[in-house]
C-alpha positions in Angstrom: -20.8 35.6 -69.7 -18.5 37.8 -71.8 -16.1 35.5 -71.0 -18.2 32.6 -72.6 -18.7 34.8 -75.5 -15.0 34.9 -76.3 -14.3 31.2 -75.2 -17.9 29.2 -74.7 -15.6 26.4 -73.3 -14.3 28.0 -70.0 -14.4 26.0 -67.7 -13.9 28.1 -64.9 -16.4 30.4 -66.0 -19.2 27.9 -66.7 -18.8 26.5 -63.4 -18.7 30.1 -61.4 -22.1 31.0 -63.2 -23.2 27.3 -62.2 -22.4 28.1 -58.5 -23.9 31.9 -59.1 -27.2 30.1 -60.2 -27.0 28.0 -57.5 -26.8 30.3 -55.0 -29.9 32.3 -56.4 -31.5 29.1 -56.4 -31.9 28.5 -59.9 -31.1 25.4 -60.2 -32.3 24.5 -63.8 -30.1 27.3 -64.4 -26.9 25.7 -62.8 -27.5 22.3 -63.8 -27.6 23.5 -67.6 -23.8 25.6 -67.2 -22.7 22.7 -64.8 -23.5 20.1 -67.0 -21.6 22.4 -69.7 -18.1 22.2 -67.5 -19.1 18.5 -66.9 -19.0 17.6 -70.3 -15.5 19.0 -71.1 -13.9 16.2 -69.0 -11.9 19.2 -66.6 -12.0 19.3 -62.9 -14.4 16.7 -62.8 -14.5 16.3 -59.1 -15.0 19.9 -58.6 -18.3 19.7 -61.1 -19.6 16.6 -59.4 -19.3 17.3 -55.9 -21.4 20.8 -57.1 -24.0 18.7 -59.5 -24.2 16.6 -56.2 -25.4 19.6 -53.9 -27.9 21.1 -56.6 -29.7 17.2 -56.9 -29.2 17.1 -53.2 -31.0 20.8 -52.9 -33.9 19.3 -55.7 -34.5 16.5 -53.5 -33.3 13.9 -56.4 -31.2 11.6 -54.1 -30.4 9.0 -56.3 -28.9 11.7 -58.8 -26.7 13.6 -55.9 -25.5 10.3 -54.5 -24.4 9.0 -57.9 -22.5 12.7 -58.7 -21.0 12.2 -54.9 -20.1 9.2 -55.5 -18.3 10.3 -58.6 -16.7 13.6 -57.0 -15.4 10.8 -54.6 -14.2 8.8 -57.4 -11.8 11.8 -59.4 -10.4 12.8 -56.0 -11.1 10.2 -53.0 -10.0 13.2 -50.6 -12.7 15.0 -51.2 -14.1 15.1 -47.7 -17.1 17.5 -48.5 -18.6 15.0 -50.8 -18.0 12.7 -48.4 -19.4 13.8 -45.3 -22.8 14.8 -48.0 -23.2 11.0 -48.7 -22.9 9.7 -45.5 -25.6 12.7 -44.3 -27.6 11.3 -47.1 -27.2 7.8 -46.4 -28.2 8.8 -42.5 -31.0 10.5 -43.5 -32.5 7.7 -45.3 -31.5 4.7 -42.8 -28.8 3.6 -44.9 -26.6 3.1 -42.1 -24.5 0.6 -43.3 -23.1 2.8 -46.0 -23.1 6.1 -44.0 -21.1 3.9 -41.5 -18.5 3.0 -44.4 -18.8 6.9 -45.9 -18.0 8.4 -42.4 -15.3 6.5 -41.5 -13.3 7.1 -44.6 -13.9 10.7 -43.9 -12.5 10.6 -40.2 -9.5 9.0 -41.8 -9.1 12.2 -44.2 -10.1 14.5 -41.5 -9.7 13.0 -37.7 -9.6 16.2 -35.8 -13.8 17.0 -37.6 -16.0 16.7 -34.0 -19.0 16.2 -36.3 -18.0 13.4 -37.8 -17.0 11.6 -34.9 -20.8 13.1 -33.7 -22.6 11.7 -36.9 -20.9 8.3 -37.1 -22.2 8.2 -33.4 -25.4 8.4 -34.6 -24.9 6.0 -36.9 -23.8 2.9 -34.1 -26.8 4.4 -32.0 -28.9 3.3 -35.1 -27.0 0.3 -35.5 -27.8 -0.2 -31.5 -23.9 -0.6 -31.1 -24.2 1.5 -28.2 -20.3 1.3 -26.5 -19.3 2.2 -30.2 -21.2 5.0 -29.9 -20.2 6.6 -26.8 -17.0 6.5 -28.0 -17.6 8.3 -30.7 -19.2 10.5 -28.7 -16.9 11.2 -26.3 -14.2 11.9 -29.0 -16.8 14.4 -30.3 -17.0 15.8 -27.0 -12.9 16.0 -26.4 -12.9 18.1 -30.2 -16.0 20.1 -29.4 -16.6 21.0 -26.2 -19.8 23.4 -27.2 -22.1 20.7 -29.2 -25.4 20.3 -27.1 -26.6 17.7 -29.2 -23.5 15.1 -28.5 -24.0 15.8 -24.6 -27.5 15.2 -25.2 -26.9 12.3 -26.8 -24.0 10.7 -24.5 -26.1 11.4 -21.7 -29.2 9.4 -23.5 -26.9 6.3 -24.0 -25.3 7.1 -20.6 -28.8 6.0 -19.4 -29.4 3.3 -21.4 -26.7 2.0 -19.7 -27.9 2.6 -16.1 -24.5 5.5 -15.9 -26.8 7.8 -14.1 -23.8 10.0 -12.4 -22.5 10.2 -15.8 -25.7 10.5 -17.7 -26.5 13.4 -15.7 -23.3 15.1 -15.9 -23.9 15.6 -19.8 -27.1 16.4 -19.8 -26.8 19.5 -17.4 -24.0 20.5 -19.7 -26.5 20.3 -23.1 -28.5 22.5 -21.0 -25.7 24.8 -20.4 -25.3 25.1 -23.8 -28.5 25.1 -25.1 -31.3 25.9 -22.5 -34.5 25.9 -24.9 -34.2 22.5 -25.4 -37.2 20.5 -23.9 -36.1 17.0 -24.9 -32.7 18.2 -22.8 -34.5 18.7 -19.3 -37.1 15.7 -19.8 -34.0 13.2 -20.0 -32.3 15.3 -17.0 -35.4 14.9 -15.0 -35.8 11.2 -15.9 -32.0 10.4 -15.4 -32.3 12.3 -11.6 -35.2 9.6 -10.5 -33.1 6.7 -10.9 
């Protein structure tokens, strides 16, 4: 703040008290010194992809995918902002757009397991189910301690009457994560067939 008393138009400043009120989740608070660095037409992506995550915090969707979308737009690279959309888009059945959000972020990053995993779920949405177990198994080459994507190759496994197979992930989710009911209810299910 002292440094806004000398210079009000510090951008650095205005946006490190943004991410400050952020993190003390008072987000009228950051908006208001966010909206401040905005407006000075600096490090736009920077402001945008931050404005994005406090509308995405608020629950305003339309306002965090438009400030993603612009973070996207001053620096296409910006993978962060990327992989927030598509988790958006996801969340809210959007898959044709999560689908186009995703991919452009393997593309900047192609070594990220969870994207790989989250587009996955995306062509298990879309009921492109080989697409999927691709992706999957691509995951699953990156990461080899992500329960959920040998959950969820072993549940499309299935679907494809790959029991062997199907089981084969499933006892390894359940090697990894051992709480998980859903995990030995599909185990169980894939051993009667």
């Amino acid at each position: 703040n002292k440094i806004l008393d000398i210079n009000p138009q510090h951008v650095d400043s205005l946006i490190n008290i943004g991410i400050a009120y952020y993190e003390l989740n008072e987000l009228d608070q950051a908006l208001e010194y966010l909206n401040k660095a905005k407006n000075l037409n600096t490090r736009e992506d920077e402001v945008c992809f931050i404005l994005g995550l406090i509308f995405e915090k608020n629950k305003n969707l339309d306002s965090a995918i438009f400030n993603y979308n612009e973070s996207i737009k001053y620096n296409s690279s910006n993978t962060d902002a990327l992989i927030n959309l598509g988790n958006i888009y996801l969340q809210n059945n959007n898959y044709d757009n999560a689908k186009t959000v995703y991919e452009k972020a393997i593309k900047l990053k192609p070594n990220d397991p969870n994207l790989y995993h989250s587009l996955g779920v995306v062509f298990t949405k879309l009921n492109n189910f080989e697409k999927a177990i691709e992706l999957y198994s691509k995951s699953k080459e990156l990461n080899t301690k992500n329960s959920l994507t040998f959950y969820n190759l072993g549940y499309l496994l299935a679907k494809n009457l790959k029991f062997d197979e199907s089981i084969k992930n499933y006892n390894r989710a359940l090697k990894l994560d051992s709480n998980n009911p859903k995990f030995y209810y599909n185990l169980a299910m894939a051993e009667t067939e």
